[in-house]
N, C-alpha and C positions, 0 to 999 in steps of 0.2 A: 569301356572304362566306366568305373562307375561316375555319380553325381557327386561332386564334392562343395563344400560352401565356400565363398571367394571373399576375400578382405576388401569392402568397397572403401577405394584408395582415393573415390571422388567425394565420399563425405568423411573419413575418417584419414584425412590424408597427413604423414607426419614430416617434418622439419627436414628428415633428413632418411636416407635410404643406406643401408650400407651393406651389402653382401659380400660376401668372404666365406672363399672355398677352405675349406679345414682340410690339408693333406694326410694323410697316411703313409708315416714311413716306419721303416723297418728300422733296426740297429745292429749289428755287428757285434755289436760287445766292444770293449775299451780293447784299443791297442796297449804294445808295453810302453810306447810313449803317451800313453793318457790321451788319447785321439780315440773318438767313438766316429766309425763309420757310420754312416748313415744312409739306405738308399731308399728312395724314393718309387710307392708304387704306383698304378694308375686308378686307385678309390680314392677316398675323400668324398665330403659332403658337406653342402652349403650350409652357411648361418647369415642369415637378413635380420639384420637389427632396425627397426622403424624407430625413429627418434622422436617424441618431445609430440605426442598427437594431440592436438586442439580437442579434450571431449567437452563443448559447452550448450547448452541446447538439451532439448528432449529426444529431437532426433539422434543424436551422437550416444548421447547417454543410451538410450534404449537399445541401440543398435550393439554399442560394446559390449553390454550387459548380455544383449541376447548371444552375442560369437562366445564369449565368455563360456555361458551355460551351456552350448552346444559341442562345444571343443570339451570342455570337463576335463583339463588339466594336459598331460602330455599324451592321451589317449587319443584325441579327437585328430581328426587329417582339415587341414585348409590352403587350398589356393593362394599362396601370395604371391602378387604382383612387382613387377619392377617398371618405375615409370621410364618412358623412353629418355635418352638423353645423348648429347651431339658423340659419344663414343660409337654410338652404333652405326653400320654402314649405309648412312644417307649418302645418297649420290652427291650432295651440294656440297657434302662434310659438317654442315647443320643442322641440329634438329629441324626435324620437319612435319608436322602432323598429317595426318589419314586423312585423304580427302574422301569425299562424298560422289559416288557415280549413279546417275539414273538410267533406266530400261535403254533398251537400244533406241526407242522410240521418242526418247525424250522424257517420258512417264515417271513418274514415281512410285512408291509404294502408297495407300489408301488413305495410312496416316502424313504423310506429304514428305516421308523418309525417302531416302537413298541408299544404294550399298556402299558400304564402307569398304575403302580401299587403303591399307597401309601405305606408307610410304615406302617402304621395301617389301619387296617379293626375293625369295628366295627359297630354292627346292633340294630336296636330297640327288643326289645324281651318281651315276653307277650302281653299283650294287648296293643291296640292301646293309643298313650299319646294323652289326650283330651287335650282342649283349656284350661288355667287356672291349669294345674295338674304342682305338684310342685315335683314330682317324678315320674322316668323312672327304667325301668329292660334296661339293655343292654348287647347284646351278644358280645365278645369278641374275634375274629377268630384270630386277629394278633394285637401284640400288650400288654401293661401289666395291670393286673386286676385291680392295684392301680388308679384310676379314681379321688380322690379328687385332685382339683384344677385345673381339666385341661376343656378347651372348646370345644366346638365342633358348628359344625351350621348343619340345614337341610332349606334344599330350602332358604337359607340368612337369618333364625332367624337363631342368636347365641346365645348360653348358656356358664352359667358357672357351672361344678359338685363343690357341697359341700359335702355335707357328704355322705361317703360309707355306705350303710343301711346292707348289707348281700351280699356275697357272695356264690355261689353255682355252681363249676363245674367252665363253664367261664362266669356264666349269674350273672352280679351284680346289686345290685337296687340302685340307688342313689336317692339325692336330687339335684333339678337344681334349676337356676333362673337367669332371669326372667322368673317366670311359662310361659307355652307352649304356644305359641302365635297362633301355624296352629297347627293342626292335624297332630301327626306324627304317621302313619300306620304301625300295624305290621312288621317285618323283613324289615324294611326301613334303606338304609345304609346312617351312619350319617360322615359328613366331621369335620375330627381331626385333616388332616395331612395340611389342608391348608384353617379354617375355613376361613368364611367370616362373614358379615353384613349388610342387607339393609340400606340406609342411607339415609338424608339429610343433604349439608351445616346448620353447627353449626349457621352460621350467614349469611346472605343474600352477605357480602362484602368479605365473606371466603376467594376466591378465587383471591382477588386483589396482582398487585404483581407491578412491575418495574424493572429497571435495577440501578446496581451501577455504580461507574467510569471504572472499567474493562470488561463491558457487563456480568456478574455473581451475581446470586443472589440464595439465600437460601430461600425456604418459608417455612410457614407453614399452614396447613389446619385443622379444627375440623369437628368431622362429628357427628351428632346424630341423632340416632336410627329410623327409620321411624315407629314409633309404629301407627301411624294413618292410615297408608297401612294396616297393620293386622288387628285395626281395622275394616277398611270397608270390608276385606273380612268378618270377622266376619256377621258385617250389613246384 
């Protein structure tokens, strides 16, 4: 996969998060009683609205400016993040942050670092999720079985679990969506504790902003989905 640039969510962090899956449905056409069926398929694609982001400083400022000029409107691809929060399946039912593990030895890393260890673990399990599959088995190492409604992403597609289909030990099968965009292979470990999202500017001028009379201003930015990148790998 390629390199892509990531939204740093620890300096440019906004008010508010809001992701909302855009479904895709079909229509029937009007009945003769004025009733439009409507069914429902398994596409759709996210839209993450970031609220109200503190740009004050040189650091912020410079930083916006530069995602800004690199993304150049609705052409550019970027990484956005969703901060963890108590929906997702923490064992405690709490948020919980990623703790810190060192060598077996005690050791650390040179700079006086440790691996990072999410607070949930959780793997693909059974067979491999094809492109278009509208449900996954998922193995459970850390973490709690209850899976409806929480997201997760692999390599920047993000999902959202609906219904828990069966339980068994710690292997549960759900239903996702939006169905699988890339291939998620066997025993593949999926991100829960800090999904993300490929993306696109919502709108070509997203990213526009200014100052007020005290040099401080609040923005906000929408992002949606790059489903045309999955796409062409598909292609």
């Amino acid at each position: 996969m390629s390199t892509f640039i990531h939204w740093p969510l620890g300096l440019l962090t906004p008010e508010s998060i809001a992701p909302v899956i855009v479904p895709f449905t079909r229509s029937g056409g009007r009945s003769l009683g004025g009733v439009e069926p409507v069914t429902r398929t398994d596409l759709g694609y996210w839209e993450i609205a970031y609220g109200n982001v503190p740009v004050i400083g040189t650091a912020k400022e410079r930083t916006w400016n530069a995602i800004a000029a690199i993304l150049s409107g609705r052409s550019g691809l970027i990484v956005v993040p969703l901060a963890g929060n108590a929906a997702q399946p923490y064992a405690s039912d709490e948020y919980e942050l990623p703790s810190t593990l060192t060598h077996s030895d005690g050791s650390t890393f040179s700079d006086g670092t440790g691996y990072r260890q999410g607070a949930i673990s959780i793997r693909s399990a059974g067979a491999a999720a094809e492109i278009g599959a509208t449900t996954m088995r998922l193995r459970v190492d850390r973490g709690s079985l209850d899976l409806a409604g929480a997201r997760f992403s692999y390599k920047h597609a993000l999902y959202q679990i609906g219904q828990v289909l069966s339980v068994s030990g710690k292997v549960v099968q759900v239903t996702i969506t939006p169905s699988i965009a890339a291939t998620i292979p066997l025993d593949s470990s999926l991100e829960f504790d800090n999904p993300t999202c490929l993306c696109h500017l919502a709108d070509d001028r997203g990213m526009d902003g200014g100052y007020n009379a005290d040099g401080f201003e609040q923005r906000s930015v929408t992002f949606r989905e790059a489903t045309d990148y999955w796409s062409s790998l598909v292609a």
